[in-house]
C-alpha positions as CSV (number, residue, x, y, z in Angstrom):
1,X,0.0,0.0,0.0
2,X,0.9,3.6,-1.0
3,X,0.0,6.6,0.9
4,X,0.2,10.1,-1.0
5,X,-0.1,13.4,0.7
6,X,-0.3,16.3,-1.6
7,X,1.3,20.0,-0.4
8,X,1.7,23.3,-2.0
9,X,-2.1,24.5,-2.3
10,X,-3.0,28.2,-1.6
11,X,-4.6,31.7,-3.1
12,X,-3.1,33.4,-5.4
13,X,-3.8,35.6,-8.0
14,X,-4.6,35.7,-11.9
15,X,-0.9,35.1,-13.6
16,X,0.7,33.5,-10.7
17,X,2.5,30.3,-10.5
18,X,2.3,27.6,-7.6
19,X,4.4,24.0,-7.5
20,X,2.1,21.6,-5.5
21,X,4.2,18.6,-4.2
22,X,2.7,14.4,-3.6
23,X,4.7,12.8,-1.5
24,X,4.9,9.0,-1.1
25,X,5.1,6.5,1.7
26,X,5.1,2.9,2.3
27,X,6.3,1.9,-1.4
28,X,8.9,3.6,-3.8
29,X,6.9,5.4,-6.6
30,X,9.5,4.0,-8.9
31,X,6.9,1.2,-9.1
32,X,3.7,3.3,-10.3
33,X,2.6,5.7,-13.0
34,X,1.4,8.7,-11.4
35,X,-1.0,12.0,-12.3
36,X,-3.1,14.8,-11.1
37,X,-6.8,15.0,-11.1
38,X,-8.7,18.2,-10.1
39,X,-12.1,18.8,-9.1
40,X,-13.7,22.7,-9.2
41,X,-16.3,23.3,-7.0
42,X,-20.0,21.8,-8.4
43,X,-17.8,19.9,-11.1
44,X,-17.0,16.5,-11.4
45,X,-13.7,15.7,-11.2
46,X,-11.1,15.6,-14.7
47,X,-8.0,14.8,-15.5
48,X,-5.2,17.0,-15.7
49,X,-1.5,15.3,-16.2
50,X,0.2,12.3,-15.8
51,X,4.1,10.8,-15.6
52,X,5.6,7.3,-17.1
53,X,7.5,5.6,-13.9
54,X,10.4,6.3,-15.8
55,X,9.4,9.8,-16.0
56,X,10.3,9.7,-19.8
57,X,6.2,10.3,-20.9
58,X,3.7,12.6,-20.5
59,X,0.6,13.6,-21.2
60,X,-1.0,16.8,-20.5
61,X,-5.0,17.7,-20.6
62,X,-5.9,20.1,-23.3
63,X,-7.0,22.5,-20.6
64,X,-3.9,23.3,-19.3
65,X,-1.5,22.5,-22.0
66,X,1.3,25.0,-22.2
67,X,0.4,26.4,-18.6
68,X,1.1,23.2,-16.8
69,X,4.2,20.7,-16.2
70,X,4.3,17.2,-14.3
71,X,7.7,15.9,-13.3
72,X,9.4,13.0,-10.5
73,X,11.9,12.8,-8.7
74,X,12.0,9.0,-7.7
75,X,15.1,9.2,-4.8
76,X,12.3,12.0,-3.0
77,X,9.8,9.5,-3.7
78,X,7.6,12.7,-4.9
79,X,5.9,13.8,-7.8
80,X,4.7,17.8,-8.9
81,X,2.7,19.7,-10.6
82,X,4.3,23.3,-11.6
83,X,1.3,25.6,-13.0
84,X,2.0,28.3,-14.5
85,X,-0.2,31.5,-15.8
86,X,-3.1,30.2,-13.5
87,X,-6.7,31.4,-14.1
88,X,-9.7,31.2,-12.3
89,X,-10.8,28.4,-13.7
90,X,-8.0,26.2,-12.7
91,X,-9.8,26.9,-9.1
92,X,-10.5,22.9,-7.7
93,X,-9.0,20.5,-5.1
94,X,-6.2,19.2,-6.8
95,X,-5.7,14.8,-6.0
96,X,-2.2,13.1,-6.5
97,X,-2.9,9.7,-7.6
98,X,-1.2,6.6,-8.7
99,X,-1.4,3.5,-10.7
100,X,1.1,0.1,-11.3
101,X,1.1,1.1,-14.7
102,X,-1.0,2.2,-18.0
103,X,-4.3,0.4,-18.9
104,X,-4.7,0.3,-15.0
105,X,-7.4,2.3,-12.9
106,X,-5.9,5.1,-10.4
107,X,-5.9,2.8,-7.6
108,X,-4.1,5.5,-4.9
109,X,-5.4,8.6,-3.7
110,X,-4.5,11.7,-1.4
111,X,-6.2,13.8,0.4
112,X,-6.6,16.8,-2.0
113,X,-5.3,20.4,-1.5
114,X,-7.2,23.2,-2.6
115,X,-5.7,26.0,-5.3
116,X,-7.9,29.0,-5.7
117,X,-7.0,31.6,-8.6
118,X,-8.8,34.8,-7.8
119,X,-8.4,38.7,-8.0
């Protein structure tokens, strides 16, 4: 079992850029794909990014494409999310999950932390 706790959530303003941090326990995330789901408030939850194990793929939701980068760093046993040029519609609690690889549900889930873009 994985545990992910995600960290870096605040308010900020139209433009700004935040980093938001998962960090893993109980099993090296070497072993699972990871990504970022969001959820804005009366919205269902979507897809946003997610990350090979390797770290050598990506794939980005049209949403925040160009605005939005998902790396790892395996030997912190953490993933992030850099967002860049936020908007107010990039306002949701944002999930770090993970799965044992593609063609897999997202199995792992954290606790959410919330990012609101407003002036």
């Amino acid at each position: 079992q994985v545990q992910l706790v995600e960290l870096g959530g605040g308010l900020v303003q139209p433009g700004d850029s935040l980093r938001l941090s998962c960090a893993a326990s109980g099993r090296t995330i070497s072993s699972y794909a990871m990504g970022w789901f969001r959820q804005p408030p009366g919205k269902e939850r979507e897809f946003v990014a997610s990350i090979s194990r390797s770290g050598e793929s990506t794939v980005i939701a049209d949403a925040v494409k160009g605005r939005f980068t998902i790396s790892r760093d395996n030997a912190k046993n953490t993933v992030y999310l850099q967002m860049n040029s936020l908007k107010p519609d990039d306002t949701a609690v944002y999930y770090c999950t993970a799965r044992e690889r593609v063609g897999l549900d997202y199995r792992y889930w954290g606790q959410g932390t919330q990012v609101t873009v407003s002036s």
